[in-house]
C-alpha positions in Angstrom: -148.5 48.4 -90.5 -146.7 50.5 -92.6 -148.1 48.9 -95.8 -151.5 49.1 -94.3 -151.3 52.4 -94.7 -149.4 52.8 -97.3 -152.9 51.1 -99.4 -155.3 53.3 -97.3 -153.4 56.7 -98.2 -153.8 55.3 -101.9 -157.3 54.2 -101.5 -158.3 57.4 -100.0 -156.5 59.1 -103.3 -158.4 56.9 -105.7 -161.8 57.5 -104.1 -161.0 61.2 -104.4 -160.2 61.3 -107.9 -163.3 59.0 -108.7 -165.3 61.5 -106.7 -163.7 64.1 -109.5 -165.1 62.4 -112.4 -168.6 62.1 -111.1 -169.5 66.0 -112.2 -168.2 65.3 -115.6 -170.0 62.0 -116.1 -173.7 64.0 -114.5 -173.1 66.2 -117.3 -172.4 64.0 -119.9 -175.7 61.8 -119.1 -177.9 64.6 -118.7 -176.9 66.8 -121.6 -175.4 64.6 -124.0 -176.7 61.2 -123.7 -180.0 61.6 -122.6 -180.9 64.5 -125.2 -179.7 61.9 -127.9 -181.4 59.4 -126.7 -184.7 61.7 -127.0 -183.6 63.0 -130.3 -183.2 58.8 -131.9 -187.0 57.9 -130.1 -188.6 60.8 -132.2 -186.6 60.5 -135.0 -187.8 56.4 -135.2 -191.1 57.0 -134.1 -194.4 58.9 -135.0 -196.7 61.7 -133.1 -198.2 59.4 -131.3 -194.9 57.8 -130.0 -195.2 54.3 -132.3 -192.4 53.0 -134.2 -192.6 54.9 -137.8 -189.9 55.5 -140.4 -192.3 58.0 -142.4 -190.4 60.9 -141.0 -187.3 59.6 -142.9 -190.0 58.7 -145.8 -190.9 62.8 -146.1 -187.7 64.1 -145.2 -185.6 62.0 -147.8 -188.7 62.7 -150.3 -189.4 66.3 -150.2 -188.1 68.6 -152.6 -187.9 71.0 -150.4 -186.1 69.7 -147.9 -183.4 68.1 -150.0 -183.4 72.1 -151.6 -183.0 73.2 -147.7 -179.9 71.0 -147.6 -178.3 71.9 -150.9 -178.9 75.4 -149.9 -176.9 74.4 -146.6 -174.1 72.7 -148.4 -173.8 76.0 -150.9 -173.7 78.2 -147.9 -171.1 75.8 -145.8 -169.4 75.8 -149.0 -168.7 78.9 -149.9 -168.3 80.4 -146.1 -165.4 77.8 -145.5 -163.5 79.0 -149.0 -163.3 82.3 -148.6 -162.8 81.9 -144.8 -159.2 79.8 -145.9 -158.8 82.2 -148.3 -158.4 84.9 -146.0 -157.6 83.6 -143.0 -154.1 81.6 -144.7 -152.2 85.3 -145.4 -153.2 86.6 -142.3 -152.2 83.5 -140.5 -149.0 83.4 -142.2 -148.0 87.3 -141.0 -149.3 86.5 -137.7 -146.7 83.6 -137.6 -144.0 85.7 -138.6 -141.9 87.0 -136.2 -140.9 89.5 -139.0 -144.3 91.5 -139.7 -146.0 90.1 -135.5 -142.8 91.1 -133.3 -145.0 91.4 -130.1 -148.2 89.0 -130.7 -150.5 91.7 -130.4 -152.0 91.1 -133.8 -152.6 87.3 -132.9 -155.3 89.2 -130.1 -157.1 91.6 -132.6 -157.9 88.9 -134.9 -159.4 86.7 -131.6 -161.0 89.0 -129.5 -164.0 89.1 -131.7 -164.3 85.6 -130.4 -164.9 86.7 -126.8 -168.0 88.7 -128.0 -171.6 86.9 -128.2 -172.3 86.2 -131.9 -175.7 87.2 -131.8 -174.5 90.4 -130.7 -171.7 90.9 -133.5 -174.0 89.4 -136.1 -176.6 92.4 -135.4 -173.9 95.0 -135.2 -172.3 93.4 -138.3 -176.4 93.6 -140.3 -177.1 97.2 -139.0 -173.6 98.6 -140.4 -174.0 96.7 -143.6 -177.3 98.0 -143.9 -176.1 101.6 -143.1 -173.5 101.3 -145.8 -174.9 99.7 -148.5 -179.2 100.3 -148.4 -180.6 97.1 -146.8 -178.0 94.7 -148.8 -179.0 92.1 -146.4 -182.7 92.1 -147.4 -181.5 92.6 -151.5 -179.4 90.0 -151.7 -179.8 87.7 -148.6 -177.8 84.8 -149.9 -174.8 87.6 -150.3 -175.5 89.0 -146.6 -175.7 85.6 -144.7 -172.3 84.7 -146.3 -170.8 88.2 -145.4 -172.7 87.0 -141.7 -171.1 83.7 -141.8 -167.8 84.4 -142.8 -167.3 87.7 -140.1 -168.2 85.0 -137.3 -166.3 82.2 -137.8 -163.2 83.6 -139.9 -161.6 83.5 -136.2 -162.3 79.6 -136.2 -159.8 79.3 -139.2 -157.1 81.6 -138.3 -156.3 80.4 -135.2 -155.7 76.2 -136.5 -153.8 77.4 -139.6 -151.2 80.2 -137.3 -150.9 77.6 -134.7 -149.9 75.0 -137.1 -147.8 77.6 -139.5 -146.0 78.5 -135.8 -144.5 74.5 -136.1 -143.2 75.3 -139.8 -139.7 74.2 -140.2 -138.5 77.4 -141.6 -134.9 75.5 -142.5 -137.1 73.7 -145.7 -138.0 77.1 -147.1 -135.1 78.5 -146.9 -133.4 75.8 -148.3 -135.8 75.7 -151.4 -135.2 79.5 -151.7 -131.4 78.8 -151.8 -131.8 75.8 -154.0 -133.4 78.3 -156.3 -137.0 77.8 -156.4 -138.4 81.1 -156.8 -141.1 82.4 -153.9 -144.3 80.6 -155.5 -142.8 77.4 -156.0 -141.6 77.7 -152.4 -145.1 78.3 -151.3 -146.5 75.8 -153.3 -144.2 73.2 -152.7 -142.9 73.9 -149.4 -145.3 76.0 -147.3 -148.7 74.5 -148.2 -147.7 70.8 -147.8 -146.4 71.5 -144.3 -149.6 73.4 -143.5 -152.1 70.8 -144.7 -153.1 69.6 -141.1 -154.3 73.3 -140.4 -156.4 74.2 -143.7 -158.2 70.3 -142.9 -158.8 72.0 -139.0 -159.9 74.9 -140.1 -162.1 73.5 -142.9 -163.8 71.2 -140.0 -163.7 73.9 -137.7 -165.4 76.3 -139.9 -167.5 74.2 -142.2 -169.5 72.5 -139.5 -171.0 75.0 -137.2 -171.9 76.9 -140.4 -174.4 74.2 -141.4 -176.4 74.9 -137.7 -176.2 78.6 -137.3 -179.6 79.5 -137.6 -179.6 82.8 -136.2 -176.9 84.2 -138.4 -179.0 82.8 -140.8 -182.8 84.0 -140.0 -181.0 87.8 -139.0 -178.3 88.2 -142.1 -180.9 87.1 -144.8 -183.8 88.3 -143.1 -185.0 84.6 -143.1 -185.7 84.1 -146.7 -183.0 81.7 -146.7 -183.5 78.0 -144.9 -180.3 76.3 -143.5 -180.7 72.6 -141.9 -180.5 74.3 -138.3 -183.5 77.1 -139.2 -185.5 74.2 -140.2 -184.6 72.0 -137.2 -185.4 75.1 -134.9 -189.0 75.8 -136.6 -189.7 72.1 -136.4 -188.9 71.9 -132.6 -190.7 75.2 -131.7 -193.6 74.2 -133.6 -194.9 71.9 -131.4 -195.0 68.0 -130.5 -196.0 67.1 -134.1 -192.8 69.2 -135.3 -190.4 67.1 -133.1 -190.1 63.6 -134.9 -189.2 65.6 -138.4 -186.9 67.7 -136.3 -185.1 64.8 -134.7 -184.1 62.7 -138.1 -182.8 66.5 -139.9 -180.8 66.6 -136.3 -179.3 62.9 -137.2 -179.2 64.1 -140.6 -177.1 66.9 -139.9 -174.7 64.6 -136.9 -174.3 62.2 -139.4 -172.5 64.9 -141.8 -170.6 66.6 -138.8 -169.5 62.8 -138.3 -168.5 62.0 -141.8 -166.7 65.3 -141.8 -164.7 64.2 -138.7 -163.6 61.2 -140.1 -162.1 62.8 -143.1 -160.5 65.0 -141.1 -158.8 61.9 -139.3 -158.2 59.8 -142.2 -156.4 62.6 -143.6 -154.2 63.9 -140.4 -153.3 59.9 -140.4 -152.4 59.7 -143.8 -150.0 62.9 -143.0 -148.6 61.8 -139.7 -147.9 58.6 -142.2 -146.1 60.5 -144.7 -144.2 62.4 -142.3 -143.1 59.1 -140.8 -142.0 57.4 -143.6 -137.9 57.0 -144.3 -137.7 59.6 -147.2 
């Protein structure tokens, strides 16, 4: 007797957790499968729902859509550059216990996160506009990186100060008392140990730049096309606009993809290194 309800106490716990999952699995179907699922039957098939490949045919032949996607790349490019380049100092202080005593700095820099990024990007595009004449409209490719960088410089900090908080501090200052002066230290020492976090915070950065079409149509006052503008104009355009929309969607999931396996081939080939006997 006692074992018979021994299994019906654990029965009754299984059937509750499986009752758990069902939420998660709802959501999964309804707004991830079943929205790719639409996006690969117009993507593979014409207006008039036929199998076609001619969307791929214009889309891979167009000059202006291979233009759209350089101008993506450029703009992806250069946002997740300078972003490293300024989020790696700051991360650094805020991981030092020396110059971020009480953390409070780690907040300032993340806050901004908590905001809606259509609403900074519009406060960000009116004070630039105040400061400097309608430099957003002058130079749109210069605004929409000043756009892109203020909205997702808080996507790099935070992978790069949460890996720089697992530094062994012991290896720099050994070098230092070995005698390497402080830029061979950093060079040597710091940046190899922090290569998982500039590789997250490349990712992290470099990919939801290539689909932010709002900071793009408000910072350059749309005169410059990224991949997600055009997939937004193609999808609001109408039923025709869908099937061109779809294959620059798989276009654009099949870069994010490639960029995730680089990011995984090389955390594995560092988790291999650090493994290794010497």
């Amino acid at each position: 007797m006692e074992a018979v309800a021994v299994q019906r106490t654990h029965r009754r716990r299984s059937n509750f957790r499986g009752m758990l999952v069902i939420p998660f699995v709802a959501f999964m179907v309804f707004f991830v499968l079943i929205p790719l699922f639409l996006i690969l039957f117009y993507a593979f098939t014409d207006a008039s729902g036929r199998p076609s490949l001619a969307n791929w045919a214009d889309i891979f032949t167009s000059f202006e859509k291979w233009k759209t996607i350089g101008i993506t790349f450029a703009v992806a490019i250069t946002t997740t550059a300078i972003c490293i380049l300024i989020a790696y100092p700051i991360a650094f202080i805020l991981s030092n216990k020396k110059f971020n005593k009480n953390k409070v700095l780690v907040y300032v820099f993340l806050l901004p996160m908590w905001v809606n990024f259509v609403i900074r990007t519009m406060a960000l595009k009116d004070m630039i506009n105040t400061m400097f004449s309608s430099l957003t409209a002058n130079l749109p490719f210069l605004g929409l990186v000043i756009g892109m960088v203020y909205d997702y410089l808080p996507f790099a900090i935070l992978p790069l100060y949460n890996q720089m908080l697992k530094m062994d501090k012991n290896q720099i200052e050994a070098a230092a008392d070995l005698g390497a002066n402080p830029f061979r230290v950093f060079f040597k020492v710091i940046v190899p140990m922090t290569v998982p976090g500039i590789i997250s915070a490349c990712t992290m950065t470099f990919m939801p730049t290539m689909s932010s079409y709002v900071i793009a149509y408000h910072m350059s006052n749309d005169k410059i096309q990224i991949i997600g503008s055009l997939i937004n104009f193609y999808f609001m355009s109408g039923t025709g606009g869908y099937n061109s929309g779809a294959v620059l969607s798989l276009v654009m999931l099949i870069i994010i993809g490639f960029s995730l396996v680089l990011e995984r081939l090389s955390n594995n080939k560092e988790d291999a290194r650090k493994g290794g006997i010497w």
